[in-house]
Each structure stands twice: as structure tokens, then as C-alpha cells.
ZADO-1210 file (C-alpha; in nm, 4 decimals, padded with zeros to 6 digits):
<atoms>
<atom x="03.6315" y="26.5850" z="-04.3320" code="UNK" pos="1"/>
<atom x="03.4254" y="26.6031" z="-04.6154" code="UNK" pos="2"/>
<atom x="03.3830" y="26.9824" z="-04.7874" code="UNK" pos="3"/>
<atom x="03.0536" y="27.1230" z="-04.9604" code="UNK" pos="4"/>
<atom x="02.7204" y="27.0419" z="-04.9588" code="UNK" pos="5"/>
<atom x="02.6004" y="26.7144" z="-04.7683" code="UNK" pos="6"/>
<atom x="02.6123" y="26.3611" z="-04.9769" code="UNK" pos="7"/>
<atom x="02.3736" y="26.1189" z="-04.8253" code="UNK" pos="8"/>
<atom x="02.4441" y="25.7069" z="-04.9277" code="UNK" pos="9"/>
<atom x="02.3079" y="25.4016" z="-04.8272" code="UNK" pos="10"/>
<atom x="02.3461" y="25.0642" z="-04.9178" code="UNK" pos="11"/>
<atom x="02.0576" y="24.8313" z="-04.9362" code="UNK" pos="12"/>
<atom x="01.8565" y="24.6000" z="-05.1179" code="UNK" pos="13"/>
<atom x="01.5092" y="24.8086" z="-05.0926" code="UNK" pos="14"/>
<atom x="01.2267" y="24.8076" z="-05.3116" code="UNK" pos="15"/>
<atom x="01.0894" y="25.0842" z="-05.5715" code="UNK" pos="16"/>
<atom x="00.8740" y="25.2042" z="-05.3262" code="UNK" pos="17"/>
<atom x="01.1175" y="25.2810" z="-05.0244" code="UNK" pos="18"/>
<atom x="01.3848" y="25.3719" z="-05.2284" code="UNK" pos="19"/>
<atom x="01.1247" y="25.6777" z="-05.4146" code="UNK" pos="20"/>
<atom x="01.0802" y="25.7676" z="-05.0126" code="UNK" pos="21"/>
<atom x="01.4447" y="25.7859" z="-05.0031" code="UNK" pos="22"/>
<atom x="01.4622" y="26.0232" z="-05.3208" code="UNK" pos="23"/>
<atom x="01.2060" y="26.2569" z="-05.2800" code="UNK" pos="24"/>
<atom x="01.1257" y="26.2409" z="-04.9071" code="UNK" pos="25"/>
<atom x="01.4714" y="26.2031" z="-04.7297" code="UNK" pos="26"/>
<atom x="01.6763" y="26.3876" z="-05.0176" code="UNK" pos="27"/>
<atom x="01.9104" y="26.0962" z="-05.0479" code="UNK" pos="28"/>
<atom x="02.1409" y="26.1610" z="-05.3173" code="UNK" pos="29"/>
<atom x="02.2638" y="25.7879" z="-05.4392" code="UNK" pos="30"/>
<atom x="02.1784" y="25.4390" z="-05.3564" code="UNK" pos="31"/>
<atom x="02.4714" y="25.1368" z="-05.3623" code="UNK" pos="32"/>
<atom x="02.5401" y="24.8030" z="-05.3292" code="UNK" pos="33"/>
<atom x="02.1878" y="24.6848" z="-05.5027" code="UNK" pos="34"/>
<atom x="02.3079" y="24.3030" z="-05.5471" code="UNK" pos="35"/>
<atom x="01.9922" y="24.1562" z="-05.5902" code="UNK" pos="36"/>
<atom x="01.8385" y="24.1634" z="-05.9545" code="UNK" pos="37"/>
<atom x="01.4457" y="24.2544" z="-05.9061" code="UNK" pos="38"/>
<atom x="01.5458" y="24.5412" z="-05.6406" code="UNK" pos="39"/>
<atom x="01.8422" y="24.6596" z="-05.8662" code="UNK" pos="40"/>
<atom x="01.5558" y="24.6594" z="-06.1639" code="UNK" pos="41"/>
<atom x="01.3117" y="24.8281" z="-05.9733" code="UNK" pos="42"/>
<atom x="01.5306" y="25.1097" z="-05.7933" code="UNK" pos="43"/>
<atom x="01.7031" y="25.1584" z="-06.1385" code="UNK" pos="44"/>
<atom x="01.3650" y="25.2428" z="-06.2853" code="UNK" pos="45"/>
<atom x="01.3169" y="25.5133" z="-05.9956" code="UNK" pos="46"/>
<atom x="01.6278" y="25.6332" z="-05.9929" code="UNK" pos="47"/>
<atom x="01.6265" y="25.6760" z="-06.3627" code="UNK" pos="48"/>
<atom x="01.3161" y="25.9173" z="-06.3244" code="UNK" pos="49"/>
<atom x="01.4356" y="26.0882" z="-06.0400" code="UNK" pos="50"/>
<atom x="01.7729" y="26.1545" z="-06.1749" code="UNK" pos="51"/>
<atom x="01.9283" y="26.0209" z="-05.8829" code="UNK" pos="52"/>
<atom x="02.2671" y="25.7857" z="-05.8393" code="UNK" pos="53"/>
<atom x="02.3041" y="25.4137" z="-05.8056" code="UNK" pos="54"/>
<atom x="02.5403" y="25.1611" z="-05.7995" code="UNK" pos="55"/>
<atom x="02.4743" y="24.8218" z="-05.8852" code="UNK" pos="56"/>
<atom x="02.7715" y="24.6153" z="-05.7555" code="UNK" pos="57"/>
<atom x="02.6410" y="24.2466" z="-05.7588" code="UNK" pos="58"/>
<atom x="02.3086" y="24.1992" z="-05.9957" code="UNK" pos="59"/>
<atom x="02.3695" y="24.0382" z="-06.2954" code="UNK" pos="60"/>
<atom x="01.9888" y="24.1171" z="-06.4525" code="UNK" pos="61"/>
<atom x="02.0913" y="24.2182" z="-06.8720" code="UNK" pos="62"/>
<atom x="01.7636" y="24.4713" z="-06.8063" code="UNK" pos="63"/>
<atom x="01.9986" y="24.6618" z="-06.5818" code="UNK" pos="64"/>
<atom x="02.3049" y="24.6763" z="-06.8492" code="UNK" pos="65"/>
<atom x="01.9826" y="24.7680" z="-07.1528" code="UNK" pos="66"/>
<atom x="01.6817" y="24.8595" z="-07.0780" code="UNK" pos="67"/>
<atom x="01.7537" y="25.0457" z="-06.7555" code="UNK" pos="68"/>
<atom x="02.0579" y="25.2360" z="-06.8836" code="UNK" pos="69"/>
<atom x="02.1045" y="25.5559" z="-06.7813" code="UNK" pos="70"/>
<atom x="02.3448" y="25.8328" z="-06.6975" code="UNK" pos="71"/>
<atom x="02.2698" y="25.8372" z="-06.3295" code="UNK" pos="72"/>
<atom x="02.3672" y="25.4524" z="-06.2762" code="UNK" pos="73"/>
<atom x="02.6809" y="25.2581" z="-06.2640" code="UNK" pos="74"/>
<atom x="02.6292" y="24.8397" z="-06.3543" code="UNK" pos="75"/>
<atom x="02.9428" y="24.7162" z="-06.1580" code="UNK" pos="76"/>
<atom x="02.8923" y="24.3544" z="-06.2286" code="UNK" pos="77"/>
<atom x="02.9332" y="24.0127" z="-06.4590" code="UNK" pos="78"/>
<atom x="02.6357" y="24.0729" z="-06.7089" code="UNK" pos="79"/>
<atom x="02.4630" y="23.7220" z="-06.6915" code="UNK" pos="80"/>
<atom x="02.3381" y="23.6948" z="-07.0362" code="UNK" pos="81"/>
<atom x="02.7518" y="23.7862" z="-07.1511" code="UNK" pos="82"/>
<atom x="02.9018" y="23.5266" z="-06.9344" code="UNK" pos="83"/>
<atom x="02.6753" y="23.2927" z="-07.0371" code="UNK" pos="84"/>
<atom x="02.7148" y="23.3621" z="-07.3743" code="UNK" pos="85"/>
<atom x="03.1069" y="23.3818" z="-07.3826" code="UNK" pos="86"/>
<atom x="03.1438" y="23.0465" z="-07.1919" code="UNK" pos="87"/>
<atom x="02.9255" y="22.8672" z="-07.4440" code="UNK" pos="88"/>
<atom x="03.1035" y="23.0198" z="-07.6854" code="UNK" pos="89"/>
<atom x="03.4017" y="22.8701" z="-07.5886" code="UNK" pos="90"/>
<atom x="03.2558" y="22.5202" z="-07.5379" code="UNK" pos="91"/>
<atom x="03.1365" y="22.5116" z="-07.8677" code="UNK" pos="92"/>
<atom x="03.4655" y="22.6259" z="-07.9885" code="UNK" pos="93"/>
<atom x="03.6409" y="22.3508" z="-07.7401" code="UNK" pos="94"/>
<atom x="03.4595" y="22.0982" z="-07.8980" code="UNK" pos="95"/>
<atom x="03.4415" y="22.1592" z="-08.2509" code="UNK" pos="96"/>
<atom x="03.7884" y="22.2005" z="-08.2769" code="UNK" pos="97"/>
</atoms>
């Protein structure tokens, strides 16, 4: 049993426009599991303006670790553009000795 006021959550891979419904409409208070990149962007970007939660557990989009930052969202993921650049890194590294 969960006491206080009501959290809503739902975990989904919607689109900007559903997940706005979801905001201002249904009151839902945070969105999770976004794994795939262009709905993690796009729900980031309304979330961001509504000042509502997300999580982002599986998207690896570097717009979601930069541009999209913001104190209502958590990026729980590999950051592609990181990864790639660490593992090159080391190849070069390998290589040259």
C-alpha cells in the first residue's frame, strides 16, 4: 500500500502526440521504459515542456543525453555516440601500440 497522493506510470513506446494526451489529459505523472530512440526524442521534448517524468531505459539517441536534457528525465542507457567513441578509441590504441 502506497501512501499520499496517486502516482500514475506507464511504460510504452508512444509518440509526442499520445504521450501530451497522457500529460495534460489523463494527469499521468511519468512515462518509462522509452527504448526506442525517435519516441524517447519526441516524448523527451514533451515531457521537458510539461515538466513531467521519464525514464529512458534502452535508447541510445546522444540528443537524449544533450539536447533533450532536463531535470524531469532520467537517460538510463549506453550513450551510442560514447560507446562508439571509447571502442575506437581503444582500437586505435590496440593497434598503434
Amino acid at each position: 500500500m502506497i501512501l499520499g497522493p496517486r502516482v500514475q506510470s506507464r511504460a510504452a513506446d508512444r509518440d509526442s502526440l499520445e504521450a501530451r494526451e497522457w500529460f495534460d489529459v489523463e494527469g499521468v505523472d511519468m512515462i518509462n521504459d522509452l527504448s526506442n530512440s525517435g519516441a524517447a526524442l519526441a516524448v523527451a521534448g514533451v515531457a521537458k515542456e510539461a515538466k513531467r517524468d521519464i525514464i529512458v531505459n534502452g535508447a541510445s539517441n546522444i540528443g537524449i543525453t544533450n539536447d533533450m536534457c532536463s531535470p524531469c528525465a532520467i537517460h538510463y542507457a549506453d550513450d551510442a555516440f560514447r560507446s562508439l567513441e571509447q571502442s575506437s578509441c581503444h582500437l586505435v590504441t590496440d593497434e598503434k601500440g
